[in-house]
C-alpha positions in Angstrom: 112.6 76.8 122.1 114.9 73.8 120.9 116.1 74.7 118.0 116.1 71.1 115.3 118.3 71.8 112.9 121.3 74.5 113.8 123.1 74.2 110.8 121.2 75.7 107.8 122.3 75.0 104.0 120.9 78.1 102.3 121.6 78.5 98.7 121.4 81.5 96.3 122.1 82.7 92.8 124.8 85.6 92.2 122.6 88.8 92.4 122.4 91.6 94.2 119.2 90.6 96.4 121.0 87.2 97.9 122.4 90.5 100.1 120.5 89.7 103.5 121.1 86.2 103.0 124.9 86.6 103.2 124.8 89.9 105.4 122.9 87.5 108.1 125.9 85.2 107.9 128.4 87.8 107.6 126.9 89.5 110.9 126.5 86.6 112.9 122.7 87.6 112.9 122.3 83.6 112.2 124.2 82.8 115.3 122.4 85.6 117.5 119.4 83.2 116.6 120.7 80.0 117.3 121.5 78.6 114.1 124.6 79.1 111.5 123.6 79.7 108.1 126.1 77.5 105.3 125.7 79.9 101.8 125.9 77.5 98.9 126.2 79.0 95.6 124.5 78.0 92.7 124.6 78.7 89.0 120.8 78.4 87.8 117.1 79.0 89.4 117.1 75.2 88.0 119.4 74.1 90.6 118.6 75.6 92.9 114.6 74.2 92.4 116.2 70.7 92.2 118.7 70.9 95.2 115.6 72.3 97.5 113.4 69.1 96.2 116.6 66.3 97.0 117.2 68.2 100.4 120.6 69.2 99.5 119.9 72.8 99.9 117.5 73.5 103.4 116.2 77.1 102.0 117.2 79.2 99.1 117.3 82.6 97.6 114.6 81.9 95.0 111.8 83.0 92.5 108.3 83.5 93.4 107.3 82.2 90.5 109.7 79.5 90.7 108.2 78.4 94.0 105.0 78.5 93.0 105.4 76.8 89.5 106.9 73.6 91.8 103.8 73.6 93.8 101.9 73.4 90.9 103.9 71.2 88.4 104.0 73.1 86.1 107.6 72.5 84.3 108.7 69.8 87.0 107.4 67.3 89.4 104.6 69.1 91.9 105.8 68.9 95.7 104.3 71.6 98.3 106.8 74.2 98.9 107.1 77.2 101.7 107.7 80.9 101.4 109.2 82.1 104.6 109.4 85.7 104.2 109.8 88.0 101.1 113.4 89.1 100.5 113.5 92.1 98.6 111.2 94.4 96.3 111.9 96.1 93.3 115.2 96.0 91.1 115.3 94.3 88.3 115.3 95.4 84.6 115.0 95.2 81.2 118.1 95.5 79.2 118.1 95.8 75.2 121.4 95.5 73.3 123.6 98.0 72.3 123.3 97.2 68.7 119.4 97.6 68.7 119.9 101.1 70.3 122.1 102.2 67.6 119.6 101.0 65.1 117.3 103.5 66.4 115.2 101.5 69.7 115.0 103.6 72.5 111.7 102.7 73.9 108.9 100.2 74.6 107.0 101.8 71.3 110.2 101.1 69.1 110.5 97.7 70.6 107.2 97.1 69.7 107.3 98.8 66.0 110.9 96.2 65.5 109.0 93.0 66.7 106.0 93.1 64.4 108.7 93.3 61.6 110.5 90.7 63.0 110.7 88.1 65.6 113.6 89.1 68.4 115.3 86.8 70.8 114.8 88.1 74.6 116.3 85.8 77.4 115.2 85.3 81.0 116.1 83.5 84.0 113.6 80.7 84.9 110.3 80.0 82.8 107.6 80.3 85.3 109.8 83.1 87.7 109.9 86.9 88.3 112.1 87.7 85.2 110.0 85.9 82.4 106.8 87.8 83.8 108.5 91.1 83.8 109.5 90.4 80.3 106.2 88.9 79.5 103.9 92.0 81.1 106.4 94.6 79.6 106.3 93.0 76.0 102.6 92.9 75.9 102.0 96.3 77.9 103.1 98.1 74.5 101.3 95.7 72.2 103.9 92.9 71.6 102.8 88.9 72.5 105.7 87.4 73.7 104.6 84.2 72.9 104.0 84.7 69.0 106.4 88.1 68.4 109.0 87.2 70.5 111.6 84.1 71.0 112.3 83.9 73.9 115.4 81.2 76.1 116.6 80.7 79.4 119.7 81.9 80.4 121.1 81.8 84.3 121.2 85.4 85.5 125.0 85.8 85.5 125.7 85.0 82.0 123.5 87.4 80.5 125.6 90.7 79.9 128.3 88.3 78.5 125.7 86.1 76.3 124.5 89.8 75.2 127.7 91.1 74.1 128.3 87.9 71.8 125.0 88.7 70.3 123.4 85.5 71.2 120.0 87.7 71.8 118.3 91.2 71.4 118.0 91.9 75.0 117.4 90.2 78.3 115.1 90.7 81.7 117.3 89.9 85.0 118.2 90.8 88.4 121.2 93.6 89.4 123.6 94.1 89.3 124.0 92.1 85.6 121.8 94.9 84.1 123.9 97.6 85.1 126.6 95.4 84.3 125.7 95.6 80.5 125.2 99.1 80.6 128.9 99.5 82.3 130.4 97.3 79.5 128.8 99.3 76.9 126.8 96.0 75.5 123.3 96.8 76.1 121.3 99.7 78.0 118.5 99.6 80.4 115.4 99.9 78.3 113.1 99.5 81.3 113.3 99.1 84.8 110.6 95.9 86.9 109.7 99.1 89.4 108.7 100.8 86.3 106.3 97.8 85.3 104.9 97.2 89.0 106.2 100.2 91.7 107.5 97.9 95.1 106.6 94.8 93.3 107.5 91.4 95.4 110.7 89.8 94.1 112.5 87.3 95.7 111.6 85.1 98.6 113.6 82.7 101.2 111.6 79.2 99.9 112.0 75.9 101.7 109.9 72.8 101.3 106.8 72.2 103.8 107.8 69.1 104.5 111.0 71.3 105.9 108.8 73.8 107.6 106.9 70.7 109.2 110.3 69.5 110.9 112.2 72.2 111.7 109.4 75.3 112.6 112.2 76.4 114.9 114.9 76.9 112.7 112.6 78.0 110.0 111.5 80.7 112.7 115.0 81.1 113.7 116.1 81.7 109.9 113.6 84.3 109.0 114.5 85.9 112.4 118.2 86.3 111.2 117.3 87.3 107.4 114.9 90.1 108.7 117.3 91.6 111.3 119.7 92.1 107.9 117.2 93.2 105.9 116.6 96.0 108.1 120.6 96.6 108.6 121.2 97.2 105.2 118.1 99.6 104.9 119.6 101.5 107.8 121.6 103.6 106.0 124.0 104.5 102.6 127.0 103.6 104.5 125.4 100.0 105.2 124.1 99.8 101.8 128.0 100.3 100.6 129.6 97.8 102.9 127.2 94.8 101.6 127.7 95.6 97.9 131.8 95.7 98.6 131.0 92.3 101.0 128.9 90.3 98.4 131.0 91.5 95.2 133.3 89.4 96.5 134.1 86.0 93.6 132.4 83.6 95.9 129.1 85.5 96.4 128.5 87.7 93.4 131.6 87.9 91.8 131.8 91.5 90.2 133.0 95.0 90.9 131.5 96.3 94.1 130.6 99.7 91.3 128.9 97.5 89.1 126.8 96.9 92.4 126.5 100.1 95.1 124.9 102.7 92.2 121.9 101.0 91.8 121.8 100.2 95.4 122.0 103.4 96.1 119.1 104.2 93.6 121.5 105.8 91.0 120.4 104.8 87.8 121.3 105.8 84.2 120.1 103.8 81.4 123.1 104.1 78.6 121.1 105.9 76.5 122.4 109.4 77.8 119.4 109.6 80.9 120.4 109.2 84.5 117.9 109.4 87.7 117.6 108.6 91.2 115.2 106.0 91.6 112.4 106.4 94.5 111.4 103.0 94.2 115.3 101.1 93.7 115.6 97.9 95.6 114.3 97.5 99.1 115.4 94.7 101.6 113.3 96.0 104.5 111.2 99.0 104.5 109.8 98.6 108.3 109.2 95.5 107.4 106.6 95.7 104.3 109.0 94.6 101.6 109.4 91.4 104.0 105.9 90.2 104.7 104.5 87.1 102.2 101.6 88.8 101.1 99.3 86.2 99.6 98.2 89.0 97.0 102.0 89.0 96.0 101.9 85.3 95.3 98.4 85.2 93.8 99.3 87.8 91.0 102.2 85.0 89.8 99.4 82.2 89.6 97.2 84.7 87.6 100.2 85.3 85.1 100.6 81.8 84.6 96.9 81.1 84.0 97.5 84.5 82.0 100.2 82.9 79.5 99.0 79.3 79.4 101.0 77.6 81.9 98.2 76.5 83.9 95.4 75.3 81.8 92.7 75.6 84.5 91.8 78.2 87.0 93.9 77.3 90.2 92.7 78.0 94.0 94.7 81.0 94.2 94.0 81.9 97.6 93.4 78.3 98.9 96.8 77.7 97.9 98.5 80.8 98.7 97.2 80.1 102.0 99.5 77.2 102.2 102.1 78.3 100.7 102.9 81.5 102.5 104.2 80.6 106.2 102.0 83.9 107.4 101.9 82.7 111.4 105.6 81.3 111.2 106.7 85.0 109.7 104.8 86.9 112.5 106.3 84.5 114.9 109.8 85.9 113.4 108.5 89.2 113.1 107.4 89.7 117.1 111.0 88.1 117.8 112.8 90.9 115.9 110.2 93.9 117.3 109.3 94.1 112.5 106.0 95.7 112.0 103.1 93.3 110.4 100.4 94.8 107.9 96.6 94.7 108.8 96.3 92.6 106.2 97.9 90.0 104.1 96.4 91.7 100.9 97.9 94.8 99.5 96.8 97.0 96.3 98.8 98.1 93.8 98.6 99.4 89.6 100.9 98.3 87.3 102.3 100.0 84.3 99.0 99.9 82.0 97.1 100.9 84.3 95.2 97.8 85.4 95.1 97.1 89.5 96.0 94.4 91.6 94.6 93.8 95.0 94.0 90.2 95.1 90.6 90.1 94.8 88.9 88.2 91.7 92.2 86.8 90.7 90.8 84.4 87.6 88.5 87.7 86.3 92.0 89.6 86.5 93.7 87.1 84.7 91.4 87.1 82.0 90.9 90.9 81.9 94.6 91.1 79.4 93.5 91.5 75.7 97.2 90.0 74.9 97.1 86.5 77.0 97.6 83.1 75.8 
């Protein structure tokens, strides 16, 4: 198998799910596969987005919803983009301010009761990504529309706990470990948890362009190979799960405390408002290989919330186009390599906070089945 390409320009955002990214590299996992994987940094889902389209970056840490708003325009010029493999499930969160905690909000109800009075300011990371539709499903979950009730901004994931302490908004929905790190700074606590709105939901994904996939199915092959092999190392074991959060805390990968990192990691959670818990569903990197596998229902449910909230104005061929999006044959390719389980099927079901569930079937009846939508 010749590989086409053997160095690989990968980018990612400082969080802690760019962890099998970096633990690939850091492991020589990339060169066990025939290829050397260059990290690159970035500072905004933006960037990233644009350095994928230019060809500066060859693959990237990204958002699902992200990679799925490019294919469809929506927010930037369309081009027809790749998901490789999913990269991690579960952990993100929902952080409110301090301030609005000592007011009295401790809860979704309260938020709720506070934003029909008055209009509060959330951010998130990227318009059409994971984080807004956290924030968006949350909001209108306890009765709030985020797009009436709620202002709502854009800020990059690793300025939020610092954007929240100078009170430039009311609370924020982001990856770890910035959540924790608002909690730790005593700016903000964790109102709600993204494993609390959808239990193992899909969060990010290694994305690429197809006209990438096209050229180098080898390396892309090769790639996913390395990334799954350090997915399941750091799901090994604690003591794994300890050495990546001290590896990627370092300044040029995440650039925070390695405690700001490993609790949460470790599925120790406490909120800041006096509760603490061990979390069943914390983030996963691997789990035998199901929090890896691009399920097209996992993509499909981001196309419904964008019909949902008015970002696409016409039904879309979900499953048409998740079909091309989602490198299925590529991944299993990878998979078989690296002895990872597949699923029967590339549909999975799952219920979400209200109640409502997901399985990918009738996505535009399930986009339209929200009282609170666009």
């Amino acid at each position: 198998m010749q590989i086409e390409k053997d160095i690989v320009r990968v980018g990612f955002n400082p969080l802690t799910d760019c962890a099998s990214l970096v633990m690939a590299s850091v492991l020589g996992l990339d060169r066990k596969h025939g290829i050397r994987i260059v990290l690159s940094k970035e500072t905004s889902w933006a960037g990233v987005r644009d350095k994928l389209l230019t060809g500066e970056l060859d693959a990237a840490h990204a958002l699902y919803g992200l990679v799925y708003g490019t294919q469809l325009g929506i927010g930037s010029a369309r081009r027809d983009m790749a998901i490789l493999m999913n990269l991690n499930r579960n952990g993100q969160a929902i952080t409110l301010s301090r301030r609005l905690f000592e007011e009295g909000i401790r809860d979704g109800a309260g938020v709720a009761a506070l934003a029909h009075e008055r209009q509060l300011r959330w951010a998130q990371t990227f318009p059409t990504g994971t984080h807004a539709m956290w924030l968006y499903y949350w909001l209108a979950a306890h009765g709030v529309h985020p797009l009436r009730e709620a202002r709502v901004i854009t800020v990059p994931p690793s300025q939020m706990a610092t954007n929240l302490a100078a009170g430039h908004m009311d609370g924020f929905c982001a990856g770890e470990p910035w959540n924790h790190r608002a909690v730790m700074d005593g700016v903000g606590v964790t109102i709600a948890t993204s494993q609390q709105i959808w239990p193992d939901h899909p969060e990010k994904v290694l994305a690429c362009t197809q006209d990438f996939v096209r050229r180098h199915p080898n390396t892309a092959r090769a790639l996913v190979a390395a990334v799954l092999e350090a997915s399941r190392w750091i799901d090994a074991s604690a003591a794994n799960r300890m050495a990546m959060a001290e590896i990627i805390s370092a300044v040029h990968y995440v650039n925070t405390s390695k405690e700001v990192i490993w609790q949460r990691i470790l599925g120790h959670y406490e909120d800041g408002m006096g509760r603490s818990w061990e979390d069943t569903h914390s983030m996963r990197f691997h789990q035998e290989g199901a929090a890896n596998f691009p399920y097209l229902s996992d993509g499909m449910w981001f196309m419904t919330q964008h019909r949902r909230w008015g970002l696409l104005k016409a039904a879309p061929d979900y499953l048409g186009i998740a079909l091309k999006v989602h490198q299925v044959a590529l991944y299993k390719e990878a998979a078989e390599i690296t002895e990872t389980a597949i699923p029967d099927s590339t549909l999975r079901s799952s219920v979400l906070m209200d109640g409502s569930i997901w399985d990918g079937r009738h996505p535009e009846r399930y986009a339209e089945s929200f009282a609170i939508r666009a």
